[in-house]
C-alpha positions in Angstrom: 13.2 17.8 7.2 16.6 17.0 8.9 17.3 12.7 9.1 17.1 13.0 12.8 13.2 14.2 12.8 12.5 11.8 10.1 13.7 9.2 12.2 11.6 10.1 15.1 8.8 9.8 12.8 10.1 6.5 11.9 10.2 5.0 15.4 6.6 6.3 16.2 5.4 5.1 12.9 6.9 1.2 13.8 5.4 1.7 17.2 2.0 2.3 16.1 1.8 -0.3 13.6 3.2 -2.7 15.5 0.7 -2.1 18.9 -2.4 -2.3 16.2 -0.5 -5.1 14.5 -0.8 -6.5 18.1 -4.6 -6.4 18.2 -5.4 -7.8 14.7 -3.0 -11.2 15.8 -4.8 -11.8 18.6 -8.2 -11.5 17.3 -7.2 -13.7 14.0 -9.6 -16.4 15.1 -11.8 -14.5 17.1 -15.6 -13.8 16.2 -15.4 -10.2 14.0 -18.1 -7.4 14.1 -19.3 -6.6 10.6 -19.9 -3.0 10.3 -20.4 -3.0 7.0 -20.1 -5.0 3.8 -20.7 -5.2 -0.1 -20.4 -8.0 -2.4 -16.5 -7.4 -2.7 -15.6 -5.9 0.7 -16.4 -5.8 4.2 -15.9 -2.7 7.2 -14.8 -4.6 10.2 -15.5 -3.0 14.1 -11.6 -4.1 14.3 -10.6 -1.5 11.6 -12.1 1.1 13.3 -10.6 0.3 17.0 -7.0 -0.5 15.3 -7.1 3.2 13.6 -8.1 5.0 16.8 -5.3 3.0 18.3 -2.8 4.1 15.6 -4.3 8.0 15.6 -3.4 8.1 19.4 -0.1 7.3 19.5 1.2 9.1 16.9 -1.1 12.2 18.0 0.5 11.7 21.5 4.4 12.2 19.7 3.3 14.5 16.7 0.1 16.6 17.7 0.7 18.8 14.9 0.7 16.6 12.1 -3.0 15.3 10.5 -4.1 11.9 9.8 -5.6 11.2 6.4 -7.0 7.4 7.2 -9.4 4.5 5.8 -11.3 4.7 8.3 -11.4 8.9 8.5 -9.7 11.8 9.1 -8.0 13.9 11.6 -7.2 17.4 11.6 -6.2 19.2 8.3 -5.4 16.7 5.5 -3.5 19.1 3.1 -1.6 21.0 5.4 2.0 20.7 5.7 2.7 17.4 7.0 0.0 14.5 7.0 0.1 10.5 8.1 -1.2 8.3 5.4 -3.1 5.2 7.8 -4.5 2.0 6.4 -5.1 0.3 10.2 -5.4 -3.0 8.1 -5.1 -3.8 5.0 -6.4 -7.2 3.6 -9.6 -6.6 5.6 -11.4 -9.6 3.5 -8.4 -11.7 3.9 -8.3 -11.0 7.9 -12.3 -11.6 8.5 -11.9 -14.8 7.3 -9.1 -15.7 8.8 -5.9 -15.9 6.5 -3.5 -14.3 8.0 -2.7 -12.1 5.1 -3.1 -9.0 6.1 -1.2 -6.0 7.4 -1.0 -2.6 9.0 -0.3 0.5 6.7 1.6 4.1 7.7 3.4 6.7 5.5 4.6 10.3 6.6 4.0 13.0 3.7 5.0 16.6 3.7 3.3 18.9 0.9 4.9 19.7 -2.5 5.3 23.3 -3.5 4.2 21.7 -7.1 2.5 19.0 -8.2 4.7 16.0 -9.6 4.1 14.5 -13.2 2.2 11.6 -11.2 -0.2 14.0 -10.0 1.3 14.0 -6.8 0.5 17.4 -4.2 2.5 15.0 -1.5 5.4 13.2 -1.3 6.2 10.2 1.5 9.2 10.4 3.8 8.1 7.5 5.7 6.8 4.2 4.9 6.1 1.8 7.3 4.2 -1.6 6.5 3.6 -4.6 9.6 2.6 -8.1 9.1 1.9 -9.2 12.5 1.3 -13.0 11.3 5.1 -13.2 9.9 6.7 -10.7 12.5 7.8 -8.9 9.2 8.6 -5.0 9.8 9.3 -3.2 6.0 10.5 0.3 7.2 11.4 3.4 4.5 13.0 6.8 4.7 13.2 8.8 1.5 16.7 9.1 0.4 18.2 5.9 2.3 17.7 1.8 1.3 14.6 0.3 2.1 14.7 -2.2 5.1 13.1 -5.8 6.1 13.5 -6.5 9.7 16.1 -4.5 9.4 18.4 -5.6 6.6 18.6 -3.5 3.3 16.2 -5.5 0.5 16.0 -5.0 -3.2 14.3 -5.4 -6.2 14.2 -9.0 -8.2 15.6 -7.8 -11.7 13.9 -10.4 -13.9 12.2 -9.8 -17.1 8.5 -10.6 -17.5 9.2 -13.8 -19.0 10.2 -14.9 -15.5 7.8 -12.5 -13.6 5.6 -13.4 -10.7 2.7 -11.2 -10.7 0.3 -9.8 -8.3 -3.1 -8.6 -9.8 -5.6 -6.6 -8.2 -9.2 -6.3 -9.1 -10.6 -3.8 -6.8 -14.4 -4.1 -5.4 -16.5 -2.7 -8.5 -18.1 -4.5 -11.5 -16.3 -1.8 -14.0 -13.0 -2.4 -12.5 -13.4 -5.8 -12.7 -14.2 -6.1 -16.1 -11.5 -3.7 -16.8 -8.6 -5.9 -15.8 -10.2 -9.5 -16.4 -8.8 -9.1 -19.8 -5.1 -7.9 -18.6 -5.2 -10.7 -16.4 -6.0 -13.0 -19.2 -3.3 -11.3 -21.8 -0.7 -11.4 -18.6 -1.0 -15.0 -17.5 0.2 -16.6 -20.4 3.2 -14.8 -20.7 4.6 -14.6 -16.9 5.6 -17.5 -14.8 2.8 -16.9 -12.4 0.0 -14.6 -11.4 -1.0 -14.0 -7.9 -4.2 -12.2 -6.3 -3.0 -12.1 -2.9 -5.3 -9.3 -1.3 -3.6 -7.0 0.1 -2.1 -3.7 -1.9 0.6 -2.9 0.8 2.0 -6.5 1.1 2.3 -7.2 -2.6 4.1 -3.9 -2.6 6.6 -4.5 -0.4 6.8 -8.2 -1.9 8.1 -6.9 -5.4 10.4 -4.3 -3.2 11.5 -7.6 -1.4 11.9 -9.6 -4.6 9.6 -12.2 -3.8 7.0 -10.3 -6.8 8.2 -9.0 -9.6 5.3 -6.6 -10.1 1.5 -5.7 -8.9 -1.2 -4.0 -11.3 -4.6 -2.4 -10.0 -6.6 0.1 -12.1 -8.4 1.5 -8.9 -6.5 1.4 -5.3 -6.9 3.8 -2.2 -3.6 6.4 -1.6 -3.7 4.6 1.9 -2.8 1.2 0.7 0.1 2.2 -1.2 1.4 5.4 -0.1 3.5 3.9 2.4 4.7 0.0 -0.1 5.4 2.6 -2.7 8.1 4.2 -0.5 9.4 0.9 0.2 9.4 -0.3 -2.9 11.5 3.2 -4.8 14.0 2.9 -1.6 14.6 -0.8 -2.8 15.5 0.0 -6.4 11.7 -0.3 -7.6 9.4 1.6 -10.1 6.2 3.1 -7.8 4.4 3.9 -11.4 1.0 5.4 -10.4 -1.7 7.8 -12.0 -4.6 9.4 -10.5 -7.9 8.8 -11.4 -10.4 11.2 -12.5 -13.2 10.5 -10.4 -12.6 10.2 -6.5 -10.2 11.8 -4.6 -6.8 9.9 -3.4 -7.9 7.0 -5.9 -5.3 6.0 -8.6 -3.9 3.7 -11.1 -1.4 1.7 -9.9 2.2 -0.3 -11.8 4.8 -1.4 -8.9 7.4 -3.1 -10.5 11.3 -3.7 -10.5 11.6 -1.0 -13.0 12.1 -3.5 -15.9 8.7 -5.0 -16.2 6.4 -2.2 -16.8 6.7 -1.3 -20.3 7.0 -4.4 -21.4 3.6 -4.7 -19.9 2.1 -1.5 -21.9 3.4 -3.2 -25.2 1.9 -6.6 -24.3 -1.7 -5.0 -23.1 -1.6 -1.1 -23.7 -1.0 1.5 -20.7 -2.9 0.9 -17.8 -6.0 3.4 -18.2 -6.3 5.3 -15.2 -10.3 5.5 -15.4 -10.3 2.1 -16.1 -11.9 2.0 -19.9 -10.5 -0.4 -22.8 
């Protein structure tokens, strides 16, 4: 794909994020329909109406190309070219109303072969939105990563120094899985963080605000796009796929320095999550 086309994409990527990213702000503080919800997460009405939002502008510029989204699909998912939506991610965050919480959209075009990562795609555009700090991370494969604009990097500090975000994902297994490499981590890192959303503690390491973020169980739509972002700022986008469950992997994002000294501290991260 020439530049030119992949900055098309680019421009209807920002647009869409940016008009859902619109909705979510203004409905912060506003009374938020449960569809559904489980002891760790909740479906909001809002997810739904800011992806159908998202689908039909960048349906409107690119027709052709699928959308492989949280809240479902669109057309062909494993054809050539595919959008990778999360319409917000942070949803727990957002219904109660910390405004941490953002919107999600990555471009990827079909492999002939699959990588070593397990990989049949590869992203050409990442495109992450916090509406609540007007911050716009924006990614095309081959070029620096931007914030607003302005090239960012990675934080090159070792672990000693590290602050590090955590995930625990929203099942008991998972949970138990990575209690004990938050409990081997803390002590040797300046700080750990569980901040709540995937795609923003991505693109914080890219930014250098995190050095790294660990999850043993994350969705391709809340990282497909940070990971981008944080490769294009000088970043390691370390990720495995799980056995079980489609588009589900394991998941190191770091500044490239961090990750095996990690693995010697608690072992590799396991991508079906057993000790």
């Amino acid at each position: 794909m020439k530049l030119i086309e992949k900055k098309n994409f680019l421009e209807t990527a920002v647009r869409a994020a940016q008009v859902a990213g619109e909705i979510m702000a203004s409905n912060l503080f506003s009374f938020k329909k449960i569809n559904s919800s489980t002891q760790r997460d909740i479906k909001l009405e809002l997810d739904v109406k800011c992806q159908k939002k998202i689908e039909s502008i960048l349906n409107k510029s690119h027709p052709q190309v699928a959308i492989l989204g949280e809240e479902g699909n669109a057309g062909d998912i494993d054809t050539e070219l595919r959008w990778v939506v999360d319409p917000i991610d942070g949803t727990v965050n957002y219904t109660y109303g910390i405004p941490h919480a953002c919107v999600s959209i990555a471009l990827q075009q079909r492999l002939p072969i699959s990588t070593e990562a397990g990989d049949d795609f590869e992203t050409l555009i990442g495109v992450v939105f916090d509406p609540f700090t007007n911050e716009l991370w924006t990614a095309v494969r081959g070029q620096t990563a931007k914030l607003n604009g302005k090239k960012i990097s990675v934080n090159d500090g070792t672990l000693k120094e590290a602050m590090l975000a955590i995930g625990f994902a929203k099942d008991k297994a998972t949970m138990d899985y990575m209690i004990p490499y938050f409990t081997k981590l803390a002590p040797k890192i300046r700080k750990p963080r569980m901040m709540g959303s995937a795609a923003l503690a991505m693109t914080y390491v890219a930014s250098g605000r995190l050095h790294g973020y660990i999850e043993s169980k994350i969705q391709i739509w809340d990282v497909a796009a940070g990971g981008l972002i944080l490769e294009c700022a000088g970043g390691e986008f370390w990720r495995i796929p799980r056995k079980k469950g489609r588009h589900r992997y394991a998941v190191v994002a770091s500044n490239g320095k961090i990750r095996k000294q990690i693995e010697r501290l608690c072992g590799p991260l396991d991508p079906d999550g057993q000790i």
